[in-house]
LUMVO-863300 format. One record per residue (C-alpha): x, y, z; residue in three letters; residue number from 0. Coordinates in pm, 1 decimal, padded with zeros to 6 digits. Last residue first. Example, Ala and Ser with C-alpha at 12.3 -4.5 7.8 and 13.67 -1.06 7.14 Angstrom:
# LUMVO-863300
{r {01367.0 -00106.0 00714.0} SER 1}
{r {01230.0 -00450.0 00780.0} ALA 0}
This chain:
# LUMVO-863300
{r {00215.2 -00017.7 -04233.3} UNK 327}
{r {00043.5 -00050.6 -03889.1} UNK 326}
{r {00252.3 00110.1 -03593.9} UNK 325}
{r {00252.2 -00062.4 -03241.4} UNK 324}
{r {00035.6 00070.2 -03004.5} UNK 323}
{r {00229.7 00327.2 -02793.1} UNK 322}
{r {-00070.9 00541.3 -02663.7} UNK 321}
{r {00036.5 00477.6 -02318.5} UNK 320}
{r {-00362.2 00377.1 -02250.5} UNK 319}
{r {-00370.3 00132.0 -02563.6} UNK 318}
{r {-00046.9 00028.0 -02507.0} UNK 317}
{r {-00208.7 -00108.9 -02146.5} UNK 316}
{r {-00492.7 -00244.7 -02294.1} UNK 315}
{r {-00252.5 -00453.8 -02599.2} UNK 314}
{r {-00090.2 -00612.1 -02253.4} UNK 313}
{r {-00413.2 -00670.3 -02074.6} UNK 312}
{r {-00525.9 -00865.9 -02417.9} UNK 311}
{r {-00149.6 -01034.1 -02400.7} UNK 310}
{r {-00269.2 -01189.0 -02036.6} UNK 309}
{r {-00578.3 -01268.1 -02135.8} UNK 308}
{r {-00445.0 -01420.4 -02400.4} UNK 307}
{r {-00179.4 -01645.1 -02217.7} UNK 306}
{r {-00459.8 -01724.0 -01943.1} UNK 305}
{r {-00665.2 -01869.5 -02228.7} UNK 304}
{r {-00334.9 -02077.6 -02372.8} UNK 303}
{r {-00316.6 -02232.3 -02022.0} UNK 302}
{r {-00624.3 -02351.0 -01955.5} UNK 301}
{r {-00555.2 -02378.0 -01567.8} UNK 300}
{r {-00586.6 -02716.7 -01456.5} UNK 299}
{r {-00273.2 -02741.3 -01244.2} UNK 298}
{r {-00088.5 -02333.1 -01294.5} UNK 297}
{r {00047.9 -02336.2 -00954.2} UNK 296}
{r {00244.1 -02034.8 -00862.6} UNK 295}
{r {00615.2 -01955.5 -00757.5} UNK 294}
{r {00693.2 -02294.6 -01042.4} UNK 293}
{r {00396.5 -02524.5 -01179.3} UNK 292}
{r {00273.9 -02614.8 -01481.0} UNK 291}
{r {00585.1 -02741.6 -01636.1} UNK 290}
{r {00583.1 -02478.0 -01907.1} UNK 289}
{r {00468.8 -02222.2 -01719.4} UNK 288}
{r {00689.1 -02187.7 -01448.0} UNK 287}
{r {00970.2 -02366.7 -01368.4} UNK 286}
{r {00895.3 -02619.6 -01120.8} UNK 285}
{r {01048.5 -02940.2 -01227.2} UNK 284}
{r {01174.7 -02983.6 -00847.2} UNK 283}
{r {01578.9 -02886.6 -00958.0} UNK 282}
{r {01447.6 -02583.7 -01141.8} UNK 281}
{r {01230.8 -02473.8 -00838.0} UNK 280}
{r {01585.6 -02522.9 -00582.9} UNK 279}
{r {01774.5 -02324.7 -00832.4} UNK 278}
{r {01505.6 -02023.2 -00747.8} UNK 277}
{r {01466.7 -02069.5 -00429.2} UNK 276}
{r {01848.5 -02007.5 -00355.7} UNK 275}
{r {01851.7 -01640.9 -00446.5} UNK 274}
{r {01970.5 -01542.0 -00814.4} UNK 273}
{r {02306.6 -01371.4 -00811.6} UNK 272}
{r {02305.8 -01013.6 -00898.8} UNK 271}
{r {02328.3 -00869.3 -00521.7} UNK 270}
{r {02686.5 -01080.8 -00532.8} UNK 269}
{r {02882.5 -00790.9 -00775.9} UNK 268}
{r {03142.3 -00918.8 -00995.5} UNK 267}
{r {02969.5 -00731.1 -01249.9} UNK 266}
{r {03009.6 -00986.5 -01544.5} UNK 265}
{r {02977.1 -01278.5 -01252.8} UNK 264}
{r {02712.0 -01141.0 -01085.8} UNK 263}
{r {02500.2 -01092.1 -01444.1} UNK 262}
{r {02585.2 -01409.5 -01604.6} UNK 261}
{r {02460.2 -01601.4 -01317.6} UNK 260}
{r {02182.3 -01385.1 -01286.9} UNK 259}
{r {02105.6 -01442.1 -01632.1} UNK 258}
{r {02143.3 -01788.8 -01621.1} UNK 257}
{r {01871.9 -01828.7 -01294.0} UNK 256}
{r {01633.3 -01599.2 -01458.9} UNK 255}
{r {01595.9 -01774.3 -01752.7} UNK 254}
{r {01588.3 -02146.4 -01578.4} UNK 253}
{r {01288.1 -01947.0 -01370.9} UNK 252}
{r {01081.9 -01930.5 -01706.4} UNK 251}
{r {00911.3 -01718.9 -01903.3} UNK 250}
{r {00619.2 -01672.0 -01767.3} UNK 249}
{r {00674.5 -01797.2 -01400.0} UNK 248}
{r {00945.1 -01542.6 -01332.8} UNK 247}
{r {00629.1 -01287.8 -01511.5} UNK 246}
{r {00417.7 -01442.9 -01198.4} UNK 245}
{r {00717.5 -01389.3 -00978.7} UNK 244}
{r {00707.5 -01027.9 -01063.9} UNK 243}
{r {00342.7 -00944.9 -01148.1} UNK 242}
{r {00245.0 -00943.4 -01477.9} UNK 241}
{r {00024.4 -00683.7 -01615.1} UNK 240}
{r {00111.7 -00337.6 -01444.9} UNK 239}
{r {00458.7 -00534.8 -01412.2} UNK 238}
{r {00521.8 -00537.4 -01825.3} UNK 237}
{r {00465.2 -00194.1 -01857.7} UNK 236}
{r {00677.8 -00054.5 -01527.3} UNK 235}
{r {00971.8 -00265.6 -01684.4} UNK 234}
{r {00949.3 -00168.3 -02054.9} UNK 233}
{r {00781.7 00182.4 -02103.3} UNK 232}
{r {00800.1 00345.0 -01780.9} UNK 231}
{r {01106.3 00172.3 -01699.7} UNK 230}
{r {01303.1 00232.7 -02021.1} UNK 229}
{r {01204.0 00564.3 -02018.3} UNK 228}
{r {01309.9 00698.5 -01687.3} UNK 227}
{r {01665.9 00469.4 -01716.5} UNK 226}
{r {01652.4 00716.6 -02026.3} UNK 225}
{r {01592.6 01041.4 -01908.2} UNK 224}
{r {01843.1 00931.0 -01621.8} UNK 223}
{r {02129.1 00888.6 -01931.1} UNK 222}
{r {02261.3 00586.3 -01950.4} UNK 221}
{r {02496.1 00347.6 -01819.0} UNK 220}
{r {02690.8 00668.2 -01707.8} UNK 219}
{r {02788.2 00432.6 -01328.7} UNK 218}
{r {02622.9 00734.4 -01132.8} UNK 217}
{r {02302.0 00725.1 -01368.7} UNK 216}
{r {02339.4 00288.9 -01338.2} UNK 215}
{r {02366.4 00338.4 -00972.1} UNK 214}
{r {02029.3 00604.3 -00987.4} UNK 213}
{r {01834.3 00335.8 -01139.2} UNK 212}
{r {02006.0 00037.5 -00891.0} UNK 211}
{r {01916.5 00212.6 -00568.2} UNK 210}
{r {01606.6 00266.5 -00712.4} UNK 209}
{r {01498.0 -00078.6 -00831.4} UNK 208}
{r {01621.3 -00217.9 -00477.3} UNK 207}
{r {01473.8 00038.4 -00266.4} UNK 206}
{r {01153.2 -00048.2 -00508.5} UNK 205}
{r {01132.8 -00443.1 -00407.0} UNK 204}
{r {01161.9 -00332.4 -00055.5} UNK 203}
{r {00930.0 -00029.2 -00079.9} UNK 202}
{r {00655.0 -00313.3 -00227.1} UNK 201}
{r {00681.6 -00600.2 -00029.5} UNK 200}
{r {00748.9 -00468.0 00365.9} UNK 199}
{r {01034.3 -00267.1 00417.0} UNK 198}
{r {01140.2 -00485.8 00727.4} UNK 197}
{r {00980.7 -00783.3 00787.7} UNK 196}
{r {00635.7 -00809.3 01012.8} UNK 195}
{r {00525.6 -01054.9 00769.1} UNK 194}
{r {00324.9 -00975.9 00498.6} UNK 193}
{r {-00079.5 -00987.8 00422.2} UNK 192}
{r {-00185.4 -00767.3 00085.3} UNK 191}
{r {-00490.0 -00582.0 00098.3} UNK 190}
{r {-00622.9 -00456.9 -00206.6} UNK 189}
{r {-00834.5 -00151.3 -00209.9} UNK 188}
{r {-01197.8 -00087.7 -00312.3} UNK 187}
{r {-01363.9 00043.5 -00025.9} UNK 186}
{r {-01503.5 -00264.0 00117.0} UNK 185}
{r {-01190.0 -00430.8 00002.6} UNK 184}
{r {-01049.9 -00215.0 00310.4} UNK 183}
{r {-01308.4 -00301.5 00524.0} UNK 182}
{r {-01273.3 -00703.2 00453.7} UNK 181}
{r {-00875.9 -00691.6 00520.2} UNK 180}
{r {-00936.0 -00531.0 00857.2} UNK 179}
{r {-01188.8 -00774.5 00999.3} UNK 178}
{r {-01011.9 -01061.1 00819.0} UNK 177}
{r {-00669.3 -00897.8 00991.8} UNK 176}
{r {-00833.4 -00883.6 01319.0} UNK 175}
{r {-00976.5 -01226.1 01330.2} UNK 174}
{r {-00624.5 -01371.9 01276.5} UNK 173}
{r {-00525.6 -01220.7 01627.0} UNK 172}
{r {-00230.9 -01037.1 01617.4} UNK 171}
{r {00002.8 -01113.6 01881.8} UNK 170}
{r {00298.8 -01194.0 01692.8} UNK 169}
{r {00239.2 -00874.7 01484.3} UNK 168}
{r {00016.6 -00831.6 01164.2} UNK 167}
{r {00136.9 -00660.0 00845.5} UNK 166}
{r {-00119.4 -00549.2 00621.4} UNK 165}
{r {-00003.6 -00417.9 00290.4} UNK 164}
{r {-00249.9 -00147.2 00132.5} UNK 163}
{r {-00292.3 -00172.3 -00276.3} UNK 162}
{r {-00523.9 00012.4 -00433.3} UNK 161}
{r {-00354.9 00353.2 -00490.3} UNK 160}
{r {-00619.3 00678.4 -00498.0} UNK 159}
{r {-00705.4 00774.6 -00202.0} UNK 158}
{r {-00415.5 00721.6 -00009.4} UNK 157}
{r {-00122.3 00906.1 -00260.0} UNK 156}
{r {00016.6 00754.8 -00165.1} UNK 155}
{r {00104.4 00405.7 -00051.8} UNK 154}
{r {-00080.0 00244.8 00257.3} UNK 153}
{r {00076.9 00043.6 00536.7} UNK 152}
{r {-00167.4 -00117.6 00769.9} UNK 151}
{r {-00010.5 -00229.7 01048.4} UNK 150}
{r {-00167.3 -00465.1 01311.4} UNK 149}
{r {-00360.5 -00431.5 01681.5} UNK 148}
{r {-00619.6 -00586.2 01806.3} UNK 147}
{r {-00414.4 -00851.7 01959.0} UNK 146}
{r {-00233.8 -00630.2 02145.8} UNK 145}
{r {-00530.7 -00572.9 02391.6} UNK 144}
{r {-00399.7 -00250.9 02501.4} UNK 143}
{r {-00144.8 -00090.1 02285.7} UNK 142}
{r {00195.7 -00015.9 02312.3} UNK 141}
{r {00309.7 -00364.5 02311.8} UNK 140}
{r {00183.7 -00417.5 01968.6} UNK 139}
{r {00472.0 -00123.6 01793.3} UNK 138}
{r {00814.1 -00317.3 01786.8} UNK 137}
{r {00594.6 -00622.9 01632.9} UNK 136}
{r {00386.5 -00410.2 01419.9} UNK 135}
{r {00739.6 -00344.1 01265.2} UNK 134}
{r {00839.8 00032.0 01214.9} UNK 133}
{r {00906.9 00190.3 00885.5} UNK 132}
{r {00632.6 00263.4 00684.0} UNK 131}
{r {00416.6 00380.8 00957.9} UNK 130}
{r {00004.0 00333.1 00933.8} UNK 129}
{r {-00060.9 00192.6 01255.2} UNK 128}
{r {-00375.2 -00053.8 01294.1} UNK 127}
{r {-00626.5 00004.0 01586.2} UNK 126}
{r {-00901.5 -00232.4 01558.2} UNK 125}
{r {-01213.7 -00130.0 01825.2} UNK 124}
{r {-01296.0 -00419.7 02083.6} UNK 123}
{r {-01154.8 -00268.4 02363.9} UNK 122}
{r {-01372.8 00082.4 02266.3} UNK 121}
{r {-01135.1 00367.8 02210.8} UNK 120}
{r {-01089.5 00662.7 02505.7} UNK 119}
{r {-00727.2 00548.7 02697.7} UNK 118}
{r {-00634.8 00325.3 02449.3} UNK 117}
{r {-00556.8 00623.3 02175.9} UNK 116}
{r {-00396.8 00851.7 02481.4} UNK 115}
{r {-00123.9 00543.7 02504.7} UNK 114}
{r {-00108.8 00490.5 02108.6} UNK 113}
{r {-00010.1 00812.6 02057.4} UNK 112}
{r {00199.8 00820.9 02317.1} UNK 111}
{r {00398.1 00526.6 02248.8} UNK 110}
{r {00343.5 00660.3 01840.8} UNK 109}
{r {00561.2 00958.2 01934.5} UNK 108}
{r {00843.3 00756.2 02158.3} UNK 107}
{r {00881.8 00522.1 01851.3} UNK 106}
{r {00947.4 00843.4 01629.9} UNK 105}
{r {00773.9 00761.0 01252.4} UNK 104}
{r {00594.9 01076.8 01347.2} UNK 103}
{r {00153.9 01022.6 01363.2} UNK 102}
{r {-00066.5 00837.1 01167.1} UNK 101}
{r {-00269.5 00609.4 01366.9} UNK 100}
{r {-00562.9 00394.0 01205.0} UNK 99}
{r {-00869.0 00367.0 01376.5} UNK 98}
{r {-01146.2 00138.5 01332.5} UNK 97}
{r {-01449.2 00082.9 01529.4} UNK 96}
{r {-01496.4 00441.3 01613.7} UNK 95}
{r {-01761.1 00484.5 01837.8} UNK 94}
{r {-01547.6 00618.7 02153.8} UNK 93}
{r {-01271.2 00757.6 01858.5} UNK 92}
{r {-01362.8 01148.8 01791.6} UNK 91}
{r {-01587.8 01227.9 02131.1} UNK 90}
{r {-01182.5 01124.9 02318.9} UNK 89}
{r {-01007.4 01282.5 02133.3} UNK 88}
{r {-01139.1 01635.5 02165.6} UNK 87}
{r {-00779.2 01744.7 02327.4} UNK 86}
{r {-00621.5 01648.6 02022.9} UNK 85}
{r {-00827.0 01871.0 01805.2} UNK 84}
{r {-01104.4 01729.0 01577.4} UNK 83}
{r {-01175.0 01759.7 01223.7} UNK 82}
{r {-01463.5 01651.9 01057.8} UNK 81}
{r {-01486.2 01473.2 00718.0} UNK 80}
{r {-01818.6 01335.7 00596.7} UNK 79}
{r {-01881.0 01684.4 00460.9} UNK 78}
{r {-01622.3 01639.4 00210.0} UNK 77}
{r {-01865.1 01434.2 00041.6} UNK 76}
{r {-02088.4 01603.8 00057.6} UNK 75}
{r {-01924.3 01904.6 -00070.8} UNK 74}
{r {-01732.9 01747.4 -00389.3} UNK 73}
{r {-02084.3 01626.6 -00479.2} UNK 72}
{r {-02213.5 01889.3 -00702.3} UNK 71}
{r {-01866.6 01861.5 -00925.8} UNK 70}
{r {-01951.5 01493.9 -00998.5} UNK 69}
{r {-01764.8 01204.0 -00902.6} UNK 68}
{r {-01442.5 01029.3 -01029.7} UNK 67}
{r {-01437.5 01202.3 -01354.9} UNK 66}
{r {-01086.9 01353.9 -01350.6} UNK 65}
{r {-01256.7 01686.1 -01272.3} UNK 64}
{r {-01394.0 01565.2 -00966.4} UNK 63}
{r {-01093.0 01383.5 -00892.4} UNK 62}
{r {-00960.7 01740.5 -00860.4} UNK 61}
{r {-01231.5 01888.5 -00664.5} UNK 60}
{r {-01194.2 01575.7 -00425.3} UNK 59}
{r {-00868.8 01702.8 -00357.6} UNK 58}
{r {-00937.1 02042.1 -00328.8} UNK 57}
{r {-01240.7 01941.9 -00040.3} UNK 56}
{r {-00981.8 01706.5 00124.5} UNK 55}
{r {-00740.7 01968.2 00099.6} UNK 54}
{r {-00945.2 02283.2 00246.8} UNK 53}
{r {-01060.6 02059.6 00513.8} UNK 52}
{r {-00701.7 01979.0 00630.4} UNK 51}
{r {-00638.3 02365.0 00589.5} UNK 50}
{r {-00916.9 02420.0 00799.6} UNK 49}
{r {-00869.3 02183.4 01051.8} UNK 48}
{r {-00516.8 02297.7 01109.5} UNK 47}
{r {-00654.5 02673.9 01134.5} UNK 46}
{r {-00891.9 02578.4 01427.5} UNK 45}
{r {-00636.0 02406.9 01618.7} UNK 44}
{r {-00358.1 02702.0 01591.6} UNK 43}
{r {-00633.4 02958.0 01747.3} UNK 42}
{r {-00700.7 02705.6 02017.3} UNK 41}
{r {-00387.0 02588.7 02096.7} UNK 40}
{r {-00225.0 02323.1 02013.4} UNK 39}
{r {-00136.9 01982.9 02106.3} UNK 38}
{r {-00025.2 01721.2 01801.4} UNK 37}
{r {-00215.1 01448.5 01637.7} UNK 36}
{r {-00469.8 01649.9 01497.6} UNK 35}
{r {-00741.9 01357.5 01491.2} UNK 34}
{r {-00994.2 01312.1 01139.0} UNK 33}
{r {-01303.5 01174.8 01232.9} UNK 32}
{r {-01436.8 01021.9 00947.0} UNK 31}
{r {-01794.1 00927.8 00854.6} UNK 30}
{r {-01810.4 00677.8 00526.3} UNK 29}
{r {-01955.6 00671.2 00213.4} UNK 28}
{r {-01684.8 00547.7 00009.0} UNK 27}
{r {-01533.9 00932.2 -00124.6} UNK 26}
{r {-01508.6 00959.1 00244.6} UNK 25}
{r {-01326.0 00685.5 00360.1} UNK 24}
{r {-01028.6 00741.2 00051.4} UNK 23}
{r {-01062.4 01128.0 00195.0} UNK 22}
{r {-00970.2 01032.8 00497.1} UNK 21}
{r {-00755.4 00820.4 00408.1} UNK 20}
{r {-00579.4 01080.4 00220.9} UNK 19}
{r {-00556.9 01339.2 00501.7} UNK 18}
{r {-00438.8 01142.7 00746.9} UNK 17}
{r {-00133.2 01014.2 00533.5} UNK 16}
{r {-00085.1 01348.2 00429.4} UNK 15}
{r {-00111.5 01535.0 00761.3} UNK 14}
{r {-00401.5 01501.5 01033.5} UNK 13}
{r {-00271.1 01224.9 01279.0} UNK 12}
{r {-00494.8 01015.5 01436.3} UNK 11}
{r {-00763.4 00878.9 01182.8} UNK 10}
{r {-01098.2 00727.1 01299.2} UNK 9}
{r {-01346.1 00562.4 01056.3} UNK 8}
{r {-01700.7 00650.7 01192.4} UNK 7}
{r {-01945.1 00351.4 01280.6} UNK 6}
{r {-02084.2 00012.7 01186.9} UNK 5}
{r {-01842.7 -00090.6 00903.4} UNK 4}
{r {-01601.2 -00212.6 01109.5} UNK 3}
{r {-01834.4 -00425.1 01268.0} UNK 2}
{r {-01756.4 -00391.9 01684.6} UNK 1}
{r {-01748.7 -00767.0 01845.3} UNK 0}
């Protein structure tokens, strides 16, 4: 079986998503053959790869000046970047182990991605979609050997967000996602295993949070400079530290459960109302923190420890936002 880590990362499809793994592959060390997804001619071909270039290489320029590397190494780095044309696909993915597919969120796109993508790739080598919107499961019968095949949805900007939700089919074998998981922590991501469930974790918890921001603009609850502030500062603070169930946990899912009570019935709207799991955990003891146990278990976890660890991350964070409190 190919290691991942044995030859040149494969992309198909050279826009942003393309573009920023890439460059997330490079800045690691590694080769990448970055696909045009689309025919063209020669002319058109050449100047794709050159803008695509000219990104990567302004990209890393930038992180460059954020401190991420040094300024002499923006061009070797960039130099483990080539481009190739659609027509070349076959040189860009025989050795590639891994190969993630980028192309239109069109199901008739990615069936011919995927179809020109298992004519030329090793039988062995992972292919993992990047889309945001299709299931794996909709996706796996495109590709030969299904079981080698998974999504990988990353959040952008690419190269510079950790997290990466993997999201295996039916037919995925569990090989393929420790294979897959292990590269990406290899470069300093965190892969999160879901379900092949629409929206994933993270843009179904935001469509929620954004449908309700711009409700509560619509409804004049407040002003949209202020819904702005009031989740930088309060909700996006606290859940760069905590994260949601673990903050449920924190202070308690009998808090949640009476303020979403009082919320649906103050609104008269049901998408207030806690979910079932929640009044199920009070009725099992499992609260959160103070009965050791509720979404996570806290058994023989020093408790007060974790609690200033947690407030340390807290004081690290106002530190950043420059918002520590004010000393009379």
């Amino acid at each position: 079986m190919t290691d991942p880590a044995s030859g040149p990362i494969a992309a198909l499809g050279a826009g942003r998503m393309g573009r920023g793994i890439a460059i997330a592959f490079a800045y690691a060390g590694y080769s990448v053959h970055l696909i045009d997804g689309k025919p063209r001619s020669a002319e058109e071909a050449a100047a794709l790869a050159k803008a695509a270039l000219d990104e990567v290489r302004g990209t890393l320029a930038s992180l460059a000046r954020l401190g991420l590397l040094d300024a002499d190494e923006v061009e070797a780095v960039a130099a483990r970047v080539t481009c190739f044309a659609l027509g070349d696909i076959g040189a860009a993915v025989q050795d590639a182990p891994v190969i993630f597919e980028g192309v239109p969120e069109v199901l008739e796109v990615k069936r011919a991605a995927f179809a020109v993508l298992c004519q030329h790739c090793a039988d062995d080598a992972i292919i993992a979609s990047t889309t945001s919107t299709i299931l794996s499961n909709d996706l796996q019968g495109f590709v030969t050997h299904p079981e080698r095949f998974l999504n990988a949805h990353w959040l952008n900007p690419a190269y510079l967000v950790p997290l990466v939700e993997v999201s295996p089919g039916d037919a995925t074998a569990p090989d393929t996602l420790a294979r897959l998981s292990a590269l990406l922590e290899r470069i300093g991501k965190v892969p999160v295993a879901c379900a092949a469930s629409p929206g994933y974790i993270v843009p179904r918890i935001q469509a929620l949070a954004m449908n309700e921001a711009a409700r509560m603009v619509e409804d004049g609850v407040a002003t949209a400079e202020d819904i702005d502030k009031a989740t930088k500062y309060g909700f996006g603070f606290r859940f760069a530290v905590l994260g949601l169930l673990e903050f449920i946990d924190w202070g308690g899912g009998d808090i949640l459960y009476h303020a979403s009570r009082y919320m649906a019935q103050a609104t008269g709207e049901d998408r207030f109302a806690a979910p079932k799991v929640i009044e199920e955990n009070m009725a099992e003891g499992r609260r959160g923190l103070r009965d050791g146990k509720g979404f996570l278990d806290y058994e023989g976890l020093d408790i007060p420890a974790y609690q200033q660890d947690r407030l340390g991350a807290f004081v690290a964070m106002l530190r950043h936002l420059d918002k520590l409190p004010s000393k009379g």
